[in-house]
C-alpha distance (Angstrom), angle and dihedral (degrees) to the residues before:
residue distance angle dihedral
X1 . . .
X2 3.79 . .
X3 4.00 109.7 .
X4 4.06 108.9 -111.9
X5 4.01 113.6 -107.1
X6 3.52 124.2 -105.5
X7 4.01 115.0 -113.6
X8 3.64 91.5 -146.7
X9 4.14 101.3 82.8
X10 3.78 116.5 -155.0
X11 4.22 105.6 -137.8
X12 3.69 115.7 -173.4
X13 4.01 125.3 -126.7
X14 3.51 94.9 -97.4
X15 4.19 91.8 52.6
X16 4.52 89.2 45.5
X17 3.89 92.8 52.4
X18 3.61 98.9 69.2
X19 4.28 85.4 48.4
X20 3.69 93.1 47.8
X21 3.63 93.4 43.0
X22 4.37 93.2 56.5
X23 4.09 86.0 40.1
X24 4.10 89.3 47.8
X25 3.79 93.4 45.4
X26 4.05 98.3 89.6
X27 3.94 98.2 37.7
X28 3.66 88.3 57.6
X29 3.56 95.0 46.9
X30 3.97 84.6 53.7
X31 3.93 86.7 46.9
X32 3.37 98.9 54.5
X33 4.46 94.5 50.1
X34 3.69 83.0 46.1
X35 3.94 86.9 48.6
X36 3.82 86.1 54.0
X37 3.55 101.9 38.2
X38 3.81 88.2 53.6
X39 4.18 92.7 50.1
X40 3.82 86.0 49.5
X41 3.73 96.2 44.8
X42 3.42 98.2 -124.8
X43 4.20 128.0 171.5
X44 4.19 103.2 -102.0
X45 3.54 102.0 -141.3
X46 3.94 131.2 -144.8
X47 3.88 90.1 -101.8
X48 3.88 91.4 50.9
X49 3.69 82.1 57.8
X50 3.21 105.1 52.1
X51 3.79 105.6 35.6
X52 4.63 75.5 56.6
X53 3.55 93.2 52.3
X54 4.16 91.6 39.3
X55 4.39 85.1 54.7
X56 3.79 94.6 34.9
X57 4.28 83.7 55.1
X58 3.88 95.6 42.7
X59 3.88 89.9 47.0
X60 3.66 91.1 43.4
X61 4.13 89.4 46.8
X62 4.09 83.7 52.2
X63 3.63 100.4 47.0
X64 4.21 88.4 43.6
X65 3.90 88.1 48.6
X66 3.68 89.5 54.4
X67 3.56 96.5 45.9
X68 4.22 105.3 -113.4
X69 3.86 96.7 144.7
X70 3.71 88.2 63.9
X71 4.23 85.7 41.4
X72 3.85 117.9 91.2
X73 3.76 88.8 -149.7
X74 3.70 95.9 52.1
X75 4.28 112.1 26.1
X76 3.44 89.8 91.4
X77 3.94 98.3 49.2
X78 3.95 88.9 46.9
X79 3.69 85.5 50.0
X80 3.55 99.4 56.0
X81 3.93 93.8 48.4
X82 4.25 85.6 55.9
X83 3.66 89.1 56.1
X84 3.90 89.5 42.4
X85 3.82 90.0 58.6
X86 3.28 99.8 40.2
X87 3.69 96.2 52.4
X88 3.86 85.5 37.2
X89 3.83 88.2 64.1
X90 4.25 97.8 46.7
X91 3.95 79.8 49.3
X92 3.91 93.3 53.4
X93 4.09 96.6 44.2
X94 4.20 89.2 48.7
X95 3.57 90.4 49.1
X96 3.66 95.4 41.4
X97 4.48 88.8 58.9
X98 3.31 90.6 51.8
X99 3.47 91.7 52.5
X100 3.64 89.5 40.9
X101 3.90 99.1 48.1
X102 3.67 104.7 81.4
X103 3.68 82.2 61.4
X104 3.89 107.5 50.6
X105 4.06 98.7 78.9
X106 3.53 88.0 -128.7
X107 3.83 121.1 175.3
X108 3.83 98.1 -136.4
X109 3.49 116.1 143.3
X110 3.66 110.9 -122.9
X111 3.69 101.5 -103.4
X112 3.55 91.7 52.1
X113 3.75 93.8 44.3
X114 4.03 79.5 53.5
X115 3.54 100.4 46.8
X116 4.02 92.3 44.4
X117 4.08 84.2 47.1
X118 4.06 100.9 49.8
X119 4.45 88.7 47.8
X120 3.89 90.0 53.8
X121 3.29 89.5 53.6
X122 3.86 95.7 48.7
X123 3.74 84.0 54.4
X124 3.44 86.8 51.9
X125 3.25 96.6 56.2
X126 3.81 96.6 42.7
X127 3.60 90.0 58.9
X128 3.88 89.1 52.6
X129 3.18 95.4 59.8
X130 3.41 93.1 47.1
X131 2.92 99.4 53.0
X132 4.07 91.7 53.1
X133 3.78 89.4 55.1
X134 3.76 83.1 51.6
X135 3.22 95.6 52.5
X136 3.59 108.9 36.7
X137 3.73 89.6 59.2
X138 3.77 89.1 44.1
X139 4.30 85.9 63.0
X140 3.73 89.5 40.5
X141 3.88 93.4 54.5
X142 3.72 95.9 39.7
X143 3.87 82.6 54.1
X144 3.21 96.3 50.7
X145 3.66 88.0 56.6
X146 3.81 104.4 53.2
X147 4.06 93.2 -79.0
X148 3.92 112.8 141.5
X149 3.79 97.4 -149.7
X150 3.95 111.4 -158.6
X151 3.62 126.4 -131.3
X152 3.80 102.3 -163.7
X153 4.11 94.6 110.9
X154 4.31 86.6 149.7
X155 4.20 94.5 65.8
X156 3.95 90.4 60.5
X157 3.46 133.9 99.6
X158 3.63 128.3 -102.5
X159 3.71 121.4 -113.8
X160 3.61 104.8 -142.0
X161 4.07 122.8 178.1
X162 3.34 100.1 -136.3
X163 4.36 106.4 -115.7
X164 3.68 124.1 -119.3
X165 3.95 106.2 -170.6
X166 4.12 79.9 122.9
X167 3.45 134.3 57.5
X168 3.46 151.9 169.2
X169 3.73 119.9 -92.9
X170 3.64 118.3 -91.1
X171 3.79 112.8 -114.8
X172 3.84 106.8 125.5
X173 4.04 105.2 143.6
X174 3.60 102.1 -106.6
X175 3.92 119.4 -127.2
X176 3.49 128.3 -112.3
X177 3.59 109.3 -146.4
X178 3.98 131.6 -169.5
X179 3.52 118.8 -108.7
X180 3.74 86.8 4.2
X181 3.88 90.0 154.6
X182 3.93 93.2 59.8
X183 3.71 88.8 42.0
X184 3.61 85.8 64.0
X185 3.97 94.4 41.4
X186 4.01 81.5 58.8
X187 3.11 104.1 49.6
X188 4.29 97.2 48.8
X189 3.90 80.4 47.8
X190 3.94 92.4 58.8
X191 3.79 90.5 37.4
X192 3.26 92.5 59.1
X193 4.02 97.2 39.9
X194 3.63 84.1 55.1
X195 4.10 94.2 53.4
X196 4.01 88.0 43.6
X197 3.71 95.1 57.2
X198 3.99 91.0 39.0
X199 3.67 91.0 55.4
X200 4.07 95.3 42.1
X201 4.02 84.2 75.1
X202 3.83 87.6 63.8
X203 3.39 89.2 -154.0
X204 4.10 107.0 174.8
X205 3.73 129.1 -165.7
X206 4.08 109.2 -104.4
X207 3.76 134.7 174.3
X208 3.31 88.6 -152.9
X209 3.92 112.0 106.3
X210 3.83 93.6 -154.2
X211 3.15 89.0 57.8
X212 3.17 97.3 47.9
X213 3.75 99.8 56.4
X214 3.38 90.3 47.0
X215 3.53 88.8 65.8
X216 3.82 100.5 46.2
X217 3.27 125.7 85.7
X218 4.13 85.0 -8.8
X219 3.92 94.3 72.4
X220 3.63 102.6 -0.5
X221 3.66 120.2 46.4
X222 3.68 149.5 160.1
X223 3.96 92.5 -86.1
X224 3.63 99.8 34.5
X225 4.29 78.3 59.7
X226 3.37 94.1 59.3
X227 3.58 98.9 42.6
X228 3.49 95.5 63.2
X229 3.71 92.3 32.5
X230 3.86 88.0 61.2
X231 3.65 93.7 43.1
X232 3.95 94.5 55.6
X233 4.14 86.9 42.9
X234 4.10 89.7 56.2
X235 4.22 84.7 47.4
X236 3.78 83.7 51.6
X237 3.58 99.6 49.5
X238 3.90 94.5 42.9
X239 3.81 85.7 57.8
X240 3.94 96.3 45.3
X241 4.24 88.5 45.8
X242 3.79 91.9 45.5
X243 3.55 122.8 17.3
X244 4.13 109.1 26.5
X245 3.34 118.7 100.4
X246 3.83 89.0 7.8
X247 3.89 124.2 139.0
X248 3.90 90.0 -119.9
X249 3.74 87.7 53.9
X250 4.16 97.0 50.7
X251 4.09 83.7 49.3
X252 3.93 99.4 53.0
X253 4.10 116.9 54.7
X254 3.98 89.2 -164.8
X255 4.39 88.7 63.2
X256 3.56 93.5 45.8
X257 4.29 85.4 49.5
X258 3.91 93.7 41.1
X259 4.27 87.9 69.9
X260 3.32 87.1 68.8
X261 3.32 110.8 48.8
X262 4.08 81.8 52.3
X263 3.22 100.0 40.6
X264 4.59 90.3 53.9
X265 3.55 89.8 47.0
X266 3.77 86.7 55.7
X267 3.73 102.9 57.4
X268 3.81 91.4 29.6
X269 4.15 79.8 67.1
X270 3.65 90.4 43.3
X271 3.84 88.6 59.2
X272 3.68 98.5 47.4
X273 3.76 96.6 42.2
X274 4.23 90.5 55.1
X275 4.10 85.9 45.6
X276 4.13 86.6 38.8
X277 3.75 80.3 48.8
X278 3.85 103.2 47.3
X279 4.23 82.9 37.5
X280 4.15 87.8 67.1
X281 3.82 96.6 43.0
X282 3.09 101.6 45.5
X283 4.27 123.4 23.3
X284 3.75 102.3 109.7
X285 3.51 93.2 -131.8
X286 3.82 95.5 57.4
X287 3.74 93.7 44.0
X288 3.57 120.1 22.3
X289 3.69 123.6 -146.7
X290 3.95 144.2 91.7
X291 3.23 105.0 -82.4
X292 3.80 92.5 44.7
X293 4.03 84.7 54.4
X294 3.39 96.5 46.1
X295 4.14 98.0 47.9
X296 4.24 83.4 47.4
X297 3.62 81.8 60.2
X298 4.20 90.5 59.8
X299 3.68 100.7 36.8
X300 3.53 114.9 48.3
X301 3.97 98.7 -126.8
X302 4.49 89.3 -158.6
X303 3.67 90.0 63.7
X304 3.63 96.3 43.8
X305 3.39 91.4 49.2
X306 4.31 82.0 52.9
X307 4.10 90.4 44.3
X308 3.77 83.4 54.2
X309 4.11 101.7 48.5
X310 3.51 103.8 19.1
X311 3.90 104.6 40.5
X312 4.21 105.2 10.0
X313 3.98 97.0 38.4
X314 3.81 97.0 32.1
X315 3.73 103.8 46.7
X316 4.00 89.9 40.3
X317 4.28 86.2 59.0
X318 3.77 91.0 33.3
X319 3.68 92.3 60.9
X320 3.73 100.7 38.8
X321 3.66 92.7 56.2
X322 3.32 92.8 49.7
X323 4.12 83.5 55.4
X324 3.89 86.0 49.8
X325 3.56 93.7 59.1
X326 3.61 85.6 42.3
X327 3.64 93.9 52.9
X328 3.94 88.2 46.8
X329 4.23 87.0 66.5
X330 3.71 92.8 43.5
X331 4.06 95.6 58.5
X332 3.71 92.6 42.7
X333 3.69 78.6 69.4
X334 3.75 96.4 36.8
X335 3.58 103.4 40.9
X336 3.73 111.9 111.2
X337 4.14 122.6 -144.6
X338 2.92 115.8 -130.6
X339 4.34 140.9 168.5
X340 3.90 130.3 -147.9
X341 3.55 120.0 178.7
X342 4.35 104.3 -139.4
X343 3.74 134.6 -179.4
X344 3.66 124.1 -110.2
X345 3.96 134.5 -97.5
X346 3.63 111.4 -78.4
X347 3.24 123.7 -96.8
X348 4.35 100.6 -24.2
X349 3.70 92.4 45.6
X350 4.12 117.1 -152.3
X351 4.34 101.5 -2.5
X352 3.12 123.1 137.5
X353 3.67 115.7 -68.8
X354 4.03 95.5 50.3
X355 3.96 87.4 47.1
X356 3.59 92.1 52.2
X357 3.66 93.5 52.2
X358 3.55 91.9 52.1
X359 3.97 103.1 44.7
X360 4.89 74.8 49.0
X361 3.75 81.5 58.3
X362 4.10 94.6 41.4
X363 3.64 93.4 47.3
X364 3.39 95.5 41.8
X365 3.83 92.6 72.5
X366 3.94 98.8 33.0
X367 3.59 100.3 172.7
X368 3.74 96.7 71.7
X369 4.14 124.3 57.7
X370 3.85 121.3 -118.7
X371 3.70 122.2 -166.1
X372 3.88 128.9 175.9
X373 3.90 97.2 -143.9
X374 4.21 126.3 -146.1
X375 3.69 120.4 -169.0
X376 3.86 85.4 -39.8
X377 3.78 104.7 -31.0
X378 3.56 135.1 126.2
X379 3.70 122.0 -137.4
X380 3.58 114.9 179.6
X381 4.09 117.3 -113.2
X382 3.47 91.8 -155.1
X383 3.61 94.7 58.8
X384 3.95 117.3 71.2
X385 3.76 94.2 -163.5
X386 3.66 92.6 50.7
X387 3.73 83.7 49.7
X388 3.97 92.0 54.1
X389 3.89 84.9 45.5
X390 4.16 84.6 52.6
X391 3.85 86.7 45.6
X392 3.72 100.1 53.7
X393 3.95 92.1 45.9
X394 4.07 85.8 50.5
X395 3.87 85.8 55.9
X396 3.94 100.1 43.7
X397 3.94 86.7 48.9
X398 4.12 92.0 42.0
X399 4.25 94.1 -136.8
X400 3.30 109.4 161.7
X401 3.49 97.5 -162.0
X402 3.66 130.0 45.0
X403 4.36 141.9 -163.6
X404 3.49 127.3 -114.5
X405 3.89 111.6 -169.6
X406 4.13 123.6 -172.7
X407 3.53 146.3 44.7
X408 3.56 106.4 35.7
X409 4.28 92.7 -142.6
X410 3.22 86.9 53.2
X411 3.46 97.3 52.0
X412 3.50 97.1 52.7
X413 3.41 94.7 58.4
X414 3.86 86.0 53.6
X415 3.83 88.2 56.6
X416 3.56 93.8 57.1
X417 3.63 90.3 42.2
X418 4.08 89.1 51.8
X419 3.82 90.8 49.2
X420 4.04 101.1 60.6
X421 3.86 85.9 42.8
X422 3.89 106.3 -93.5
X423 4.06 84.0 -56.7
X424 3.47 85.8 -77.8
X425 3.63 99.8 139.4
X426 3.79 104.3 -1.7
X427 3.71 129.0 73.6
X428 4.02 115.4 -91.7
X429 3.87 109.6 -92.4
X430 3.76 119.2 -113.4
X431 3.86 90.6 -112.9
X432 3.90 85.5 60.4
X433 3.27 94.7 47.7
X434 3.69 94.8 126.3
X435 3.62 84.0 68.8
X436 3.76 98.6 67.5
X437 3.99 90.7 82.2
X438 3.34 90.0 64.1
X439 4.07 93.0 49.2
X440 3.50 104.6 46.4
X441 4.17 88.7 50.3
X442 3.88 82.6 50.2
């Protein structure tokens, strides 16, 4: 019986070149105007980028199809077209906020806007001429494998972003949306979750390059990236599904402003993670090997390491705090007051522990005012020892039950609190979990 044929067809050098050579055709082309555009010192626009990346992918796709990573002849071409694209796609998301910024309402002042401005452009330019080096030793390998490259850069087509500096009116019926206002209560609260657990790396811009790699991938990684990346792209997309283009939003100047300082944040993470990303895969002293020495060689792996701290990392934190505090305005006009009338701790009343639980929960939204209120007075939420004051009245007086008056997210946290007993006895609810710091230092 005649053995069955394998599917997977060995084809000598000799038979690939002519398949390479028809798939290689158009990224060359796109090579060579970038070549040119690069010699002439011309602006690389957002479309450039992305019709790069799109070629870099397809030729990569071909080359992977085919087999060339596992190829001595090939690896090192296929690897040089991965770092193209990746470094093609950090290029496309920097240029793409400065071509955004005019546009984002932000309240920068103008030295700031500057400063932020004239270091996405130096990444800009790093990532050029990386990408050149990238490239140019790209052609010469492909040459030195049979590949005729072409040198006809004049005969292609511009890639032109198109410009926005005019626009239609704006007359779209805004939306009114249920529960709009607690929309907007949620997403300030995730806004400024997001900017609290950025900041809690205290990651700080260096020039020292120690430093630097001590930071990268030890505190700052691929998947820490995307993590946040992802959580500021679900912010986004709760604002775009709920708020944009609502009536709420045309009304209040600091809502139409607080996309912005999401939306920055966003790409800003979208950059670092792709230069994160080609960091991991390809610093020689992360992952040894030839190719990984050789493309260290063409991108200079101390200033990517700065592109990804002190520009990527930086600006991403620098503008989501600044939405934080713009979120903190926005619910002092959004929180709602509210009052709930709740038992007492069981059996010591308001000591310690249960006060401390409740000036967590107080603090823990700090926008909004909290007051535990007796026969008219205010005692402060915030404030344990005014709570042990509150607590020793409540005991003279014998009430049994006490009111809380304020922020209503606050309060509802208090409710739960009040109904397993303060946490006196019973285990601290998932919904407090935030609490459990506090009880397992206790």
């Amino acid at each position: 019986m005649a053995k069955p044929k394998s599917l997977i067809q060995i084809i000598s050098d000799e038979e690939f070149l002519p398949l390479a050579q028809d798939s290689c055709a158009q990224f060359f082309n796109i090579y060579s105007l970038f070549e040119l555009r690069i010699q002439k010192k011309r602006e690389i626009s957002r479309k450039f980028y992305s019709n790069l990346t799109q070629e870099a992918e397809f030729l990569e796709s071909f080359m992977d199809e085919h087999g060339a990573r596992e190829n001595k002849k090939w690896i090192f071409f296929v690897e040089y077209l991965a770092s193209i694209r990746n470094l093609s796609i950090a290029a496309f998301y920097t240029r793409h906020i400065l071509d955004r910024y005019p546009y984002y309402n932000l309240s920068e002042l103008s030295a700031s806007a500057e400063g932020f401005k004239e270091a996405a452009n130096d990444v800009i330019s790093f990532l050029d001429r990386s990408i050149f080096n990238l490239c140019k030793e790209l052609a010469r390998t492909g040459a030195e494998n049979g590949l005729s490259i072409p040198q006809n850069p004049q005969t292609q087509v511009e890639f032109i972003d198109i410009q926005a500096n005019k626009r239609l009116p704006r007359n779209i019926t805004e939306d009114e949306i249920k529960g709009e206002e607690d929309r907007i209560v949620d997403l300030c609260e995730k806004v400024q979750y997001v900017s609290k657990l950025m900041a809690d790396l205290k990651i700080k811009r260096t020039d020292n390059i120690d430093g630097l790699k001590r930071v990268v991938p030890q505190k700052l990684d691929e998947k820490r990236v995307r993590f946040y990346k992802n959580l500021v792209h679900n912010t986004q997309s709760d604002f775009d599904t709920y708020i944009k283009n609502t009536l709420i939003e045309q009304d209040n100047i600091d809502l139409r402003k607080m996309r912005g300082y999401i939306s920055i944040p966003l790409h800003l993470l979208e950059l670092t993670l792709w230069l994160t990303h080609f960091y991991e895969r390809h610093e020689d002293e992360i992952r040894h090997g030839e190719s990984n020495r050789r493309i260290s060689k063409m991108v200079d792996k101390n200033e990517l390491l700065d592109k990804i701290i002190n520009f990527g990392f930086y600006y991403s934190l620098y503008f989501i705090q600044e939405g934080s505090q713009l979120a903190r305005k926005i619910l002092q006009r959004f929180s709602k007051i509210v009052h709930a009338e709740l038992p007492i701790p069981k059996p010591l009343g308001f000591h310690a522990r249960p006060s401390t639980y409740i000036s967590l929960i107080a603090r823990r939204y700090g926008e909004g005012d909290l007051f535990l209120v007796i026969d008219g007075e205010k005692f402060n939420a915030k404030s344990v020892m005014s709570l042990l004051q509150a607590g020793g009245l409540i005991s003279d007086k014998g009430y049994q039950t006490v009111t809380f008056v304020g922020d209503k997210r606050a309060l509802e946290d208090i409710k739960v609190l009040a109904k397993h007993n303060y946490c006196e006895e019973k285990k601290i609810p998932v919904r407090l979990s935030y609490l459990r710091d506090f009880q397992d230092t206790a």
